[in-house]
C-alpha positions as a Markdown table, in Angstrom:
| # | Residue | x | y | z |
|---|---|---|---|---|
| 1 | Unk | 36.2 | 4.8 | -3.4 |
| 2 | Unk | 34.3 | 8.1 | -3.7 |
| 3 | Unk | 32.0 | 8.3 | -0.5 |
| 4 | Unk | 27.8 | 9.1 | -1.4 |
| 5 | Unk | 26.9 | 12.6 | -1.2 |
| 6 | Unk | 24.5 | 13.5 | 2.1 |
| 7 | Unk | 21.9 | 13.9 | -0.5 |
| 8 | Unk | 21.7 | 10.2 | -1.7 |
| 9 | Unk | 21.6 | 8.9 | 2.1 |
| 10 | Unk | 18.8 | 11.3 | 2.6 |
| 11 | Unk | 17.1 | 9.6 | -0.2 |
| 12 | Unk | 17.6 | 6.4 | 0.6 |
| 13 | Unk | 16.8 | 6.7 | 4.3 |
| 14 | Unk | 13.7 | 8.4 | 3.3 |
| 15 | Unk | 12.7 | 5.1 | 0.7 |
| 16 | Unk | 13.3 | 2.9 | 3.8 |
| 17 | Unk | 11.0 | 4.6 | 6.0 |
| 18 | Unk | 8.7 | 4.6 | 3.6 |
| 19 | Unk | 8.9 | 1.2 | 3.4 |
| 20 | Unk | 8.7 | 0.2 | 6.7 |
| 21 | Unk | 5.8 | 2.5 | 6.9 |
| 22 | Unk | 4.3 | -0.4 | 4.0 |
| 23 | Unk | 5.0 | -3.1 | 6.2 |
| 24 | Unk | 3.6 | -1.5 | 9.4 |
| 25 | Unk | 0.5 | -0.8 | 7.6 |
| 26 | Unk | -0.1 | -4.2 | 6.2 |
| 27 | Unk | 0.5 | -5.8 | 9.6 |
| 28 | Unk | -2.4 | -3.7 | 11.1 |
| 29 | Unk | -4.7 | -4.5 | 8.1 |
| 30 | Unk | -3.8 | -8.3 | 9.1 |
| 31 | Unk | -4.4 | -7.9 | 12.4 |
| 32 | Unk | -8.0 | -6.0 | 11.9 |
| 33 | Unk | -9.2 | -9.4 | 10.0 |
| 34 | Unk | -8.1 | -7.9 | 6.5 |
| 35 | Unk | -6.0 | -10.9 | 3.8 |
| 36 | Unk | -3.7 | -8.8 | 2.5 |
| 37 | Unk | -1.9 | -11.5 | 0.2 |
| 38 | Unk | -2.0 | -10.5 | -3.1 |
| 39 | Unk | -2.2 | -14.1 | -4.4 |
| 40 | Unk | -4.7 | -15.2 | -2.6 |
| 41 | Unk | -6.7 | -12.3 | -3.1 |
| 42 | Unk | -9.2 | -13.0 | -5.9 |
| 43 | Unk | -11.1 | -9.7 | -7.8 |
| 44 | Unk | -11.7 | -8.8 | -11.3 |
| 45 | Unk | -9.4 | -5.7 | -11.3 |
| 46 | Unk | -6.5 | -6.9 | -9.9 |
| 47 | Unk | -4.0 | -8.3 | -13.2 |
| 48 | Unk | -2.7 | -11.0 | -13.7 |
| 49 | Unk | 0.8 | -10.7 | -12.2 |
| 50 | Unk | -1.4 | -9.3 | -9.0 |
| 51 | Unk | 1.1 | -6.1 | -8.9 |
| 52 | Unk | -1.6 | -3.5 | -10.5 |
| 53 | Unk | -4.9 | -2.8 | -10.2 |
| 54 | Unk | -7.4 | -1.6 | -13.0 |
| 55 | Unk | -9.5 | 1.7 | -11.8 |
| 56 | Unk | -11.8 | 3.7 | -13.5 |
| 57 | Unk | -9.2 | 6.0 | -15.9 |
| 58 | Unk | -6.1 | 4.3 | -15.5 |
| 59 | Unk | -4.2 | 1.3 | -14.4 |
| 60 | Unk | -2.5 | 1.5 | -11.1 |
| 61 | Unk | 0.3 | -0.1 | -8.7 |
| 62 | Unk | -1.6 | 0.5 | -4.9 |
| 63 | Unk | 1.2 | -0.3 | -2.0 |
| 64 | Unk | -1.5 | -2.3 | 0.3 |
| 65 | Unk | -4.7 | -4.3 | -1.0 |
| 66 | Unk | -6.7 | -5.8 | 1.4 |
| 67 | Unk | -9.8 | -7.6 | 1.2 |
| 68 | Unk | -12.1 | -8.0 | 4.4 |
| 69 | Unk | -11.8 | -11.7 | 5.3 |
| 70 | Unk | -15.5 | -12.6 | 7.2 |
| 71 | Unk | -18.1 | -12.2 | 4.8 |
| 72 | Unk | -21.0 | -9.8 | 5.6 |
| 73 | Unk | -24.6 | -11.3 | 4.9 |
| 74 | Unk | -25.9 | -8.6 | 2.0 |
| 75 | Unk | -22.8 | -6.5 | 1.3 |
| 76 | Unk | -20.2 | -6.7 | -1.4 |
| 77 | Unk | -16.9 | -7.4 | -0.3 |
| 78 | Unk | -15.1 | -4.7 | 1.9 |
| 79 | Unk | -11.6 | -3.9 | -0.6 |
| 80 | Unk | -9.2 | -1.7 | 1.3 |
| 81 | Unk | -6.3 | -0.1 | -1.4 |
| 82 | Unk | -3.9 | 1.9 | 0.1 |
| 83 | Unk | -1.2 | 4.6 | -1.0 |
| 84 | Unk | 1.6 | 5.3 | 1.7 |
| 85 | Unk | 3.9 | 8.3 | 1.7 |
| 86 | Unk | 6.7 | 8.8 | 3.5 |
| 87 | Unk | 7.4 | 12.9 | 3.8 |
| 88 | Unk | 10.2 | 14.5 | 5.9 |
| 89 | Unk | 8.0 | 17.9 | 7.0 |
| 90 | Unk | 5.0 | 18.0 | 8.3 |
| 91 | Unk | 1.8 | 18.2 | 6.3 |
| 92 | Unk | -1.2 | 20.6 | 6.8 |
| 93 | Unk | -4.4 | 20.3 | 5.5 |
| 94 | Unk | -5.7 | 23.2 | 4.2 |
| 95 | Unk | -9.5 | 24.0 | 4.3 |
């Protein structure tokens, strides 16, 4: 049995973190009042199998979609779409 090169651990490793990363964002969005199940969330843009959402140029899969649970008198619904990235380096922001 041939043993995986460093390279594909690395990888994986890397799409675990990144997932965890998913799941530790969701559970703060829950936590801040935010329903972050996909079926029960109910807005035009989402499709039908819930899994994308419809933007303005293209068609989308977000990782977290949350929706703002207590209505606010005279506002629209707060929607919360999030990407997460898992990178191994640091990242600067250049100005």
């Amino acid at each position: 049995m041939k043993r995986k090169t460093k390279r594909v651990q690395t990888r994986q490793r890397n799409l675990l973190k990144g997932r965890l990363f998913e799941l530790v964002i969701t559970q703060l969005l829950q936590k801040a009042g935010f329903e972050v199940d996909r079926d029960k969330i109910d807005i035009p843009q989402l499709t039908k199998t819930k899994k994308k959402l419809h933007g303005r140029g293209s068609t989308f899969a977000p990782d977290v979609v949350g929706i703002y649970r207590f209505p606010i008198p005279f506002v629209y619904p707060i929607l919360l779409i999030g990407e997460c990235k898992y990178y191994s380096k640091n990242i600067i922001l250049k100005r």
